[in-house]
C-alpha positions in Angstrom: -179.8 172.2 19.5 -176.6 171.7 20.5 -173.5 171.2 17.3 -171.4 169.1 19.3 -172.8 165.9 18.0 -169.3 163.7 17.5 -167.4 163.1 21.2 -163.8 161.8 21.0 -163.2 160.0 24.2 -159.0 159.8 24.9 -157.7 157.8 27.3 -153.9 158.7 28.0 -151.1 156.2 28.0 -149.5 155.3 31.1 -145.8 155.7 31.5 -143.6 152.5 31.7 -144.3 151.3 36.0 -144.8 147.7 38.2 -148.3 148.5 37.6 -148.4 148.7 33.8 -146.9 145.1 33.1 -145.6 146.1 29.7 -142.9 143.8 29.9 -145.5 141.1 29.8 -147.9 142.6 27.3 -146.0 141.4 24.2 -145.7 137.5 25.1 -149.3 137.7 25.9 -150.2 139.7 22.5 -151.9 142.3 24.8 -151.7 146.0 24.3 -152.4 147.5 28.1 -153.7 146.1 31.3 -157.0 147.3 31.2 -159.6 149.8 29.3 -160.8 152.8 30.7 -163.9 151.3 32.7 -164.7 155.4 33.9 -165.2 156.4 30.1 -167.2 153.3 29.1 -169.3 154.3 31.7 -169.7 158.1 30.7 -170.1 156.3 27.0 -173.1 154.4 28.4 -174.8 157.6 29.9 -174.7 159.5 27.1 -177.5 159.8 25.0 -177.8 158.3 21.8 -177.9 161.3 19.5 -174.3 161.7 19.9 -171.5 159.7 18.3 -168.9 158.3 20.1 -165.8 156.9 19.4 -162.8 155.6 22.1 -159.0 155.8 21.8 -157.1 154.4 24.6 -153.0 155.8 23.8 -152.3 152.5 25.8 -153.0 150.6 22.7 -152.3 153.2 19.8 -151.5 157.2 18.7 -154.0 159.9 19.0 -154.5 160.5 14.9 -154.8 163.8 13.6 -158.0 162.4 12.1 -159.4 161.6 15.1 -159.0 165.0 16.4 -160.5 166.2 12.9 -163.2 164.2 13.2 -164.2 165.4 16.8 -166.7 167.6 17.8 -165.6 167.7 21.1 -162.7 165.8 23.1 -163.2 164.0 26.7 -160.5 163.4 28.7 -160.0 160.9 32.2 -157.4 160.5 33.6 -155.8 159.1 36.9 -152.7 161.3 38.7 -149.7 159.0 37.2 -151.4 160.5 33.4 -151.3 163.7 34.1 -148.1 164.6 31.5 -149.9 162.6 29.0 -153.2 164.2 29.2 -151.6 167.6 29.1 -150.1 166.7 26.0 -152.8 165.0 24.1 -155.3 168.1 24.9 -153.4 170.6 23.6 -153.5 169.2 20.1 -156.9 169.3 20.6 -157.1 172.5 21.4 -154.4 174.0 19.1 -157.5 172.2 16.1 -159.9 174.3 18.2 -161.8 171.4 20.0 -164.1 171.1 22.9 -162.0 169.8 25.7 -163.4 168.6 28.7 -161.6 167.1 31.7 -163.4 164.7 34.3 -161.8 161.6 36.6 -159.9 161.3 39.8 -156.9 163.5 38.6 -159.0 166.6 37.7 -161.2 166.0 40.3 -158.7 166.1 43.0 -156.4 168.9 41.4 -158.9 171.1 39.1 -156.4 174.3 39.2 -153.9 172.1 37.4 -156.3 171.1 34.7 -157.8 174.3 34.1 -154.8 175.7 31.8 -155.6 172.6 29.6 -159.6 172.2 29.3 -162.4 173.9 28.6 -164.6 172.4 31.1 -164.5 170.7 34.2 -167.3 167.6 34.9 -166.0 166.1 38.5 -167.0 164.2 41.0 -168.9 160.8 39.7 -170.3 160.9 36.7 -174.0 159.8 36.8 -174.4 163.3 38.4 -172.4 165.9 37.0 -172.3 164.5 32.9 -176.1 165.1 32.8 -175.2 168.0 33.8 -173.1 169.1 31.4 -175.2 167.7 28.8 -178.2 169.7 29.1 -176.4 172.7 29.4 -174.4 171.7 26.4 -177.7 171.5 24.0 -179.0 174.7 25.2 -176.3 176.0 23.3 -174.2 177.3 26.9 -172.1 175.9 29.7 -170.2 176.5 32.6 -166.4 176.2 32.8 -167.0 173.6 35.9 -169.2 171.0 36.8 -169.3 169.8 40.6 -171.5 168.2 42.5 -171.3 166.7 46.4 -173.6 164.5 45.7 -172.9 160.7 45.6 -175.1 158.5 42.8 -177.2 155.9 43.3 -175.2 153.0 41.4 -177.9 150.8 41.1 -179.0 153.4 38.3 -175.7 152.9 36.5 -175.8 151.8 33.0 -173.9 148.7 31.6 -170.5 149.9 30.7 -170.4 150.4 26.7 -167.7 147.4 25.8 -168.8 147.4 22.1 -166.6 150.8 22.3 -163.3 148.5 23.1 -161.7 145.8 21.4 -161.0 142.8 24.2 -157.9 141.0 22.5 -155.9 144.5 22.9 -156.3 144.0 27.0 -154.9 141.4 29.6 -158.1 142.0 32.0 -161.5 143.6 31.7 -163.2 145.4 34.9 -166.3 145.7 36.1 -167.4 147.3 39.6 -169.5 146.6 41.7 -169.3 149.0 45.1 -167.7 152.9 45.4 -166.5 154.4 48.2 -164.9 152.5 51.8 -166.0 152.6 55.6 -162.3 153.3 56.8 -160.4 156.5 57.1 -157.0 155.5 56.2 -154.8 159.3 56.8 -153.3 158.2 53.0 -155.6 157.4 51.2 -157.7 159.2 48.8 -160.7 156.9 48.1 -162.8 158.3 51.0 -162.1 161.9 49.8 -163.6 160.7 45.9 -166.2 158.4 47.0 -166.7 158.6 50.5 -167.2 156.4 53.5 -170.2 154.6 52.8 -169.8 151.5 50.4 -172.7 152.0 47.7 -173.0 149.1 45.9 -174.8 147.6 42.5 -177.5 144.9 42.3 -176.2 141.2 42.0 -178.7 141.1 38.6 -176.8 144.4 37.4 -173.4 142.7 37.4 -174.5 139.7 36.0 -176.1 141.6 33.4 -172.6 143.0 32.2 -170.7 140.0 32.4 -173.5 139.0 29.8 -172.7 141.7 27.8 -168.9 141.5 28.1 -169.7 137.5 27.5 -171.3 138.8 24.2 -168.1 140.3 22.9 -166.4 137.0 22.8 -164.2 137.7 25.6 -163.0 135.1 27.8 -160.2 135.5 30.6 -159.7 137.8 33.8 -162.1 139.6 34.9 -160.8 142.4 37.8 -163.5 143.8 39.9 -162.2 147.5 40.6 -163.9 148.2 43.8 -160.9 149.5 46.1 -162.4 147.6 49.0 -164.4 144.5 47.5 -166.0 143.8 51.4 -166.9 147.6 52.4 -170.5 146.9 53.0 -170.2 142.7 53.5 -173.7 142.3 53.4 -174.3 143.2 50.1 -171.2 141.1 49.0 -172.7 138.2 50.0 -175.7 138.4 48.5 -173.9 138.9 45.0 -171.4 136.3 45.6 -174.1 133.3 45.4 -175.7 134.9 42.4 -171.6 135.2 40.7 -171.5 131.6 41.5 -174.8 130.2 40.0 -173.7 132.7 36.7 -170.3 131.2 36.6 -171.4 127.4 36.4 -174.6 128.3 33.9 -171.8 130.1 31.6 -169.1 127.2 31.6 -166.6 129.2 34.1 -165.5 131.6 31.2 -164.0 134.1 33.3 -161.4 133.7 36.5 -162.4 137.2 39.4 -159.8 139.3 41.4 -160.3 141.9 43.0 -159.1 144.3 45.9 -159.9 144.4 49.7 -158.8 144.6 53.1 -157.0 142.1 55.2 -159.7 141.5 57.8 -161.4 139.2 55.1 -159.5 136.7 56.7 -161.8 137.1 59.5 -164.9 136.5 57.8 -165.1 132.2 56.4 -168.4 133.1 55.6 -166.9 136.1 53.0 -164.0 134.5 52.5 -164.9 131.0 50.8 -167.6 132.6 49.0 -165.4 134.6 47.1 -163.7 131.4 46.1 -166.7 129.8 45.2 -167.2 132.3 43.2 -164.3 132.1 41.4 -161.9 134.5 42.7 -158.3 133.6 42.3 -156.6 136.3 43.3 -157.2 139.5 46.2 -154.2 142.3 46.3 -154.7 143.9 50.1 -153.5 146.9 51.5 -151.1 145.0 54.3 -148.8 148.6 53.9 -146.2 147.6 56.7 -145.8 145.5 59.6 -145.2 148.1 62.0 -148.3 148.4 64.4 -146.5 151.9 64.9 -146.8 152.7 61.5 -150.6 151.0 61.0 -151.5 153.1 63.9 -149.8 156.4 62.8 -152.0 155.9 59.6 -155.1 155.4 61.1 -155.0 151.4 59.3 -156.9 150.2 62.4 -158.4 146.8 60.6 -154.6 145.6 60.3 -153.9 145.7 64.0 -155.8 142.8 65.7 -154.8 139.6 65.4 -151.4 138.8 63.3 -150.7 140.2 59.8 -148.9 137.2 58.9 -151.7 135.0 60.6 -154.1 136.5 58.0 -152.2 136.1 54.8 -151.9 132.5 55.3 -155.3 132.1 56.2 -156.5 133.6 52.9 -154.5 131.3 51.0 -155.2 128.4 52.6 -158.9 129.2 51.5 -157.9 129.1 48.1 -156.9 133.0 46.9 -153.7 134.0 45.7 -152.7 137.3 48.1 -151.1 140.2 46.2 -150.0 143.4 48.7 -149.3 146.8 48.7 -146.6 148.3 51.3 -145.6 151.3 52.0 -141.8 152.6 53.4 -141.1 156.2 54.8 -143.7 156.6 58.1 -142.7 158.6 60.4 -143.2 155.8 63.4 -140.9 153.2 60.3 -137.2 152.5 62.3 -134.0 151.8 60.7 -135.1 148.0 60.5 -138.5 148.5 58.5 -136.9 147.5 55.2 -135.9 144.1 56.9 -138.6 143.8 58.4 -141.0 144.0 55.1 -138.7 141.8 53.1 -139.2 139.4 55.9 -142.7 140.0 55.8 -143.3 139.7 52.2 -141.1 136.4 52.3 -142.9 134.5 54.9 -145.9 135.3 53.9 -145.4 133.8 50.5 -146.6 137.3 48.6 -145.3 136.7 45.1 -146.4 140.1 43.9 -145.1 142.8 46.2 -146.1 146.5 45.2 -144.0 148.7 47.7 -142.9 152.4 47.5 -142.6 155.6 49.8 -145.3 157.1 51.7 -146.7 159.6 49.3 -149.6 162.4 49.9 -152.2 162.4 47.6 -153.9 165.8 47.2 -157.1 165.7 49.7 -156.2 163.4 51.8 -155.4 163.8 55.7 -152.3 162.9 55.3 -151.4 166.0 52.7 -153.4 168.3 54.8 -151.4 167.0 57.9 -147.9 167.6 55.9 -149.0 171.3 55.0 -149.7 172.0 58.6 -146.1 170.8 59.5 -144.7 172.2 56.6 -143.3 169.2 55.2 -144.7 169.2 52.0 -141.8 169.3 49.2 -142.8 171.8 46.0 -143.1 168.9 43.4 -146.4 167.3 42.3 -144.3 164.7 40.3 -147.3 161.7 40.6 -145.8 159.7 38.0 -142.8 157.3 39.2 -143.0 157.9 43.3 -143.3 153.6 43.1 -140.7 153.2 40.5 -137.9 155.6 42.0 -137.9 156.2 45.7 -140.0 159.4 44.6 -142.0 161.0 47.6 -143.7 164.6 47.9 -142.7 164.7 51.6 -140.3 165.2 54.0 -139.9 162.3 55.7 -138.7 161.9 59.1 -136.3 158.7 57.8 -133.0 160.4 56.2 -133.5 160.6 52.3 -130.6 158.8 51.9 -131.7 156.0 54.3 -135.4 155.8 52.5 -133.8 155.2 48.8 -130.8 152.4 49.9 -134.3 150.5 51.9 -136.1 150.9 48.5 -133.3 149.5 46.4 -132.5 146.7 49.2 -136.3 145.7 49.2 -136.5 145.7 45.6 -133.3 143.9 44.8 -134.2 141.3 47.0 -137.8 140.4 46.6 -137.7 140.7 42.3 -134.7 139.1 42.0 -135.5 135.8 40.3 -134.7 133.0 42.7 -136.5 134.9 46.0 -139.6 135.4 43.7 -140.6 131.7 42.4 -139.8 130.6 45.6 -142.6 132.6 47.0 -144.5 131.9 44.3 -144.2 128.5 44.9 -144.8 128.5 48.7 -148.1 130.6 47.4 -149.4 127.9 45.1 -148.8 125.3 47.7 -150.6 126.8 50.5 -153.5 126.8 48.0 -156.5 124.1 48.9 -155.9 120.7 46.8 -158.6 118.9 45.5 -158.8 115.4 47.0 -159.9 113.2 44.4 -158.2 112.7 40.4 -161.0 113.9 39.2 -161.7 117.1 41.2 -158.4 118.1 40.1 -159.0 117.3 36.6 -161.9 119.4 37.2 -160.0 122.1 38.6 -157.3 121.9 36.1 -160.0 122.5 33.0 -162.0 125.4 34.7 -158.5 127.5 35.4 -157.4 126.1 31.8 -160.8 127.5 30.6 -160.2 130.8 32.5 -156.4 131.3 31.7 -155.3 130.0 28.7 -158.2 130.5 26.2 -157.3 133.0 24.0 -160.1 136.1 24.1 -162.3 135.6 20.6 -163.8 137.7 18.2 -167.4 136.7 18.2 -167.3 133.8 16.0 -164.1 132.9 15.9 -162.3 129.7 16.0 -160.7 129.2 20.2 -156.9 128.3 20.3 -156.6 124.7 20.4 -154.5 122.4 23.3 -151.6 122.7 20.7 -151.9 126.0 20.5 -151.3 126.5 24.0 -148.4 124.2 24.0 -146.9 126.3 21.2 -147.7 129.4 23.2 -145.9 128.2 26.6 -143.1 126.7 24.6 -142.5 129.8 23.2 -143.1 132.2 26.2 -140.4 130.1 28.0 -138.0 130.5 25.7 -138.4 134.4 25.2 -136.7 134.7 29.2 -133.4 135.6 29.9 -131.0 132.6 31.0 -131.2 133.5 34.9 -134.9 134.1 34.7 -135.5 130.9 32.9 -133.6 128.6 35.3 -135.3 130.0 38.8 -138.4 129.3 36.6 -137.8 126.0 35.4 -137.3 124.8 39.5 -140.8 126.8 40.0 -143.1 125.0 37.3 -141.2 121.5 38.1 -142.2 122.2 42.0 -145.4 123.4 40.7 -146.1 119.8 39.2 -144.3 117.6 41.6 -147.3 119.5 44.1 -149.9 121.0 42.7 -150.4 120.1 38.5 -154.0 120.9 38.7 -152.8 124.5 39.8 -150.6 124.5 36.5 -152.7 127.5 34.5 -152.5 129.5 37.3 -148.5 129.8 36.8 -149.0 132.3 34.5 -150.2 135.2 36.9 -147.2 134.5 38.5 -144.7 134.4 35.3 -145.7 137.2 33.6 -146.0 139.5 36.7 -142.7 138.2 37.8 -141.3 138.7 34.7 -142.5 142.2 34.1 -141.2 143.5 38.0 -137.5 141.7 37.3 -136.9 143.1 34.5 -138.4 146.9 35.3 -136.7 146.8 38.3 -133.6 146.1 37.2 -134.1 148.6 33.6 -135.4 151.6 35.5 -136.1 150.8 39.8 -132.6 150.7 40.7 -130.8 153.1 38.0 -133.3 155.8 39.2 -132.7 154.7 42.7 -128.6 155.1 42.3 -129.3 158.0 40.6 -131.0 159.7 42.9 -128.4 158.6 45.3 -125.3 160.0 43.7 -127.3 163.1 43.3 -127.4 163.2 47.4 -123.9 161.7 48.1 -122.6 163.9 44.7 -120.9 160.7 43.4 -120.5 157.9 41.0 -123.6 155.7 41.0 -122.6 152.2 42.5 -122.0 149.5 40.1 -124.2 146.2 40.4 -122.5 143.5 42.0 -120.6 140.9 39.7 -123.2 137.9 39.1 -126.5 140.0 40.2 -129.4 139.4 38.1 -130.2 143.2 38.3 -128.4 144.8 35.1 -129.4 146.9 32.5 -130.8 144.7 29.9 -129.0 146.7 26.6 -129.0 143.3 24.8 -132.6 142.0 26.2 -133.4 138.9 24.5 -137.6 139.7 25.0 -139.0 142.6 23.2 -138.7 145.7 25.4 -141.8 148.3 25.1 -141.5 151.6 24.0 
């Protein structure tokens, strides 16, 4: 029998990025975004002879007790937490732990793990963990676990959220399909969970948000899938059964998710998401270049109008965050124009854009290999945040970093982003009577502003959440505050029954102002005076983009 009896699962701490929103995270008394949904999983198919315990670095240290008290260590971890897994493991091997690496990082890149593990378990999970396992209590193992095989996800366990403590986290995810039908040349989804969408049962993912229910969370509630409508069939057979849960439980949580932009094209899809309770959908629109979409092999973006498509899935009622992507080869001089234009008229608030990078795996890194375009670097950790890319791209250097810093100047800077935001709510569906919208107004209340409980414990009362606005509003600087001010007043004159919803946009705003303007653009103009061997240029008298050294909101660490 096997002496490895306590397992210490780590989860390591994301560096500061638009991603993270740990600008936000203090005003909302949150610790990180989201817990470690791959690790509550492993937690739930572990046997129960073993003693677990989770530490997520996103929401405090790794103790030299906790490292005492292991057995053996577990480590996931996406690319952007490589550094910090590196660093975490070995302190657990220096104590002379079991260390064991699984995830997307060390799944896609196991040579660069293998320095800082004892073992390997990749792939999914449900296969290779087993694995592991039974080789673990015949008292031998192997240095690496693979397997081609993809799980059947209907056999997946509930996700063990007794392991986590819900006020530390903004949102809680779920999942309900892996893997995507498309072959983008960038992406590395396909390569980790291939092309054919396997999906859970309706009853399984009710049965967790029972379970999460249980913990006396209420909120967000993001469903991970990286394509929500890859097998559409089996969506909309959950959706119905979402719906029905929703209205038996009171509305306790608000749904986003992730998906691609031809779920404009589908009413059927589309409003049941939103009877579902979906409020927001982030899509990968990546640029409005057909060129480009072409080059990339993003053939669902090409019909039709991009723009077209957008509106359409906010005039059904969900709020449209977007990815995009600069630095294609087919991307001309007036691509960083042309998103900003993009981005503005289609009324997307929250705009995540950055270089074309190549993930390892994926066609598009293969592809830069062959042409020998593939820079020596495997720097995953702030390609969004500074003009960062592993390639050479066919768009000067120089030209790629002054587009970054001219899309990101514009789009976070206070005044452009409420007014989107604005435009955003406004294309959303009103209800037509007083009292739908009181209606409304109550179940986005119920989903936004209720503070996550302890089971138990007493909810935040309306004064409460007075207090806590008050006070949030207060906490920006003078020019955020002001753009703001014009948003919630045209927010009311239009929409009040839309109210709770302003604080999705608030907090994200707030978070991408202020980390573009403390890290996006320094690193930006750094990396330009590095190529022009000069001075970094100054911010313009009057921009909102400076270097907060006197920031009137906490700043994190």
């Amino acid at each position: 029998m096997s002496s490895y009896r306590r397992l210490l699962m780590v989860y390591p701490e994301f560096d500061l990025s638009y991603w993270g929103m740990q600008y936000s995270l203090p005003f909302l008394r949150r610790k990180s975004l989201m817990p470690p949904l791959g690790l509550l999983t492993i937690a739930a198919l572990t046997p129960p002879q073993y003693e677990i315990k989770l530490v997520d670095l996103n929401c405090r240290p790794l103790t030299d007790e906790d490292i005492e008290w292991a057995d053996m260590v577990l480590f996931s971890a996406m690319l952007v937490q490589k550094g910090a897994m590196a660093r975490a493991a070995q302190r657990c091997q220096a104590a002379g732990k079991l260390v064991v690496f699984g995830g997307p990082y060390p799944t896609a890149c196991p040579e660069e793990c293998k320095p800082y593990c004892d073992v390997l378990v990749l792939n999914e999970g449900e296969i290779t963990w087993p694995l592991f396992l039974n080789d673990l209590e015949c008292g031998k193992f192997l240095p690496i676990y693979t397997s081609p095989e993809k799980p059947d996800i209907t056999q997946t366990p509930c996700p063990r959220f007794d392991l986590i403590k819900p006020t530390d986290y903004a949102s809680i995810p779920i999942q309900f399909s892996r893997g995507c039908p498309y072959n983008c040349e960038f992406c590395d989804i396909t390569v980790l969970y291939g092309r054919r969408p396997r999906t859970k049962t309706p009853k399984q993912l009710t049965a967790e948000l029972d379970t999460l229910l249980a913990t006396g969370y209420r909120g967000q509630v993001f469903i991970v899938d990286d394509n929500f409508i890859g097998n559409k069939k089996k969506v909309l057979e959950f959706l119905p059964e979402l719906a029905r849960w929703n209205r038996e439980h009171g509305h306790p949580f608000s749904y986003g998710t992730e998906a691609t932009v031809n779920l404009a094209d589908d009413p059927k899809l589309l409003n049941g998401m939103v009877d579902a309770g979906f409020i927001t959908v982030f899509l990968g629109i990546e640029t409005p270049s057909l060129e480009s979409l072409r080059e990339t092999r993003k053939h669902q973006n090409v019909p039709g109008s991009l723009l077209d498509r957008v509106v359409k899935i906010q005039k059904a009622g969900l709020i449209v965050y977007a990815g995009f992507i600069i630095g294609f080869d087919h991307d001309s001089a007036d691509i960083f124009d042309r998103q900003i234009e993009f981005i503005t008229e289609g009324a997307v608030a929250n705009a995540m854009i950055g270089p074309l990078m190549a993930l390892p795996g994926t066609d598009l890194f293969k592809r830069m290999e062959r042409e020998g375009r593939l820079l020596d670097s495997r720097d995953y950790s702030s390609w969004y945040e500074s003009g960062y890319t592993n390639i050479a791209t066919v768009m000067p250097r120089e030209n790629l970093l002054e587009g970054h810093r001219h899309i990101v100047s514009n789009i976070y800077d206070p005044v452009q982003y409420f007014e989107r935001s604005l435009r955003s709510m406004q294309r959303l569906p009103r209800a037509k009577t007083i009292r739908e919208r009181l209606q409304r107004f109550h179940q986005l209340a119920n989903a936004f502003l209720k503070e996550p409980v302890e089971p138990g414990a007493k909810k935040g009362s309306p004064a409460d959440i007075i207090r806590f606005v008050r006070d949030l509003y207060r906490g920006f600087p003078p020019e955020f505050r002001k753009a703001l001010g014009r948003f919630l007043l045209g927010v009311l004159r239009t929409c009040p029954e839309q109210l709770p919803i302003t604080l999705i946009f608030i907090m994200m705003g707030y978070h991408c102002y202020r980390f573009t303007a403390d890290y996006t653009i320094p690193k930006i103009d750094d990396a330009l005076a590095n190529l022009k061997d000069r001075q970094p240029p100054k911010t313009r008298p009057g921009s909102p983009f400076r270097i907060f050294a006197d920031a009137e909101a906490p700043c994190p660490a």
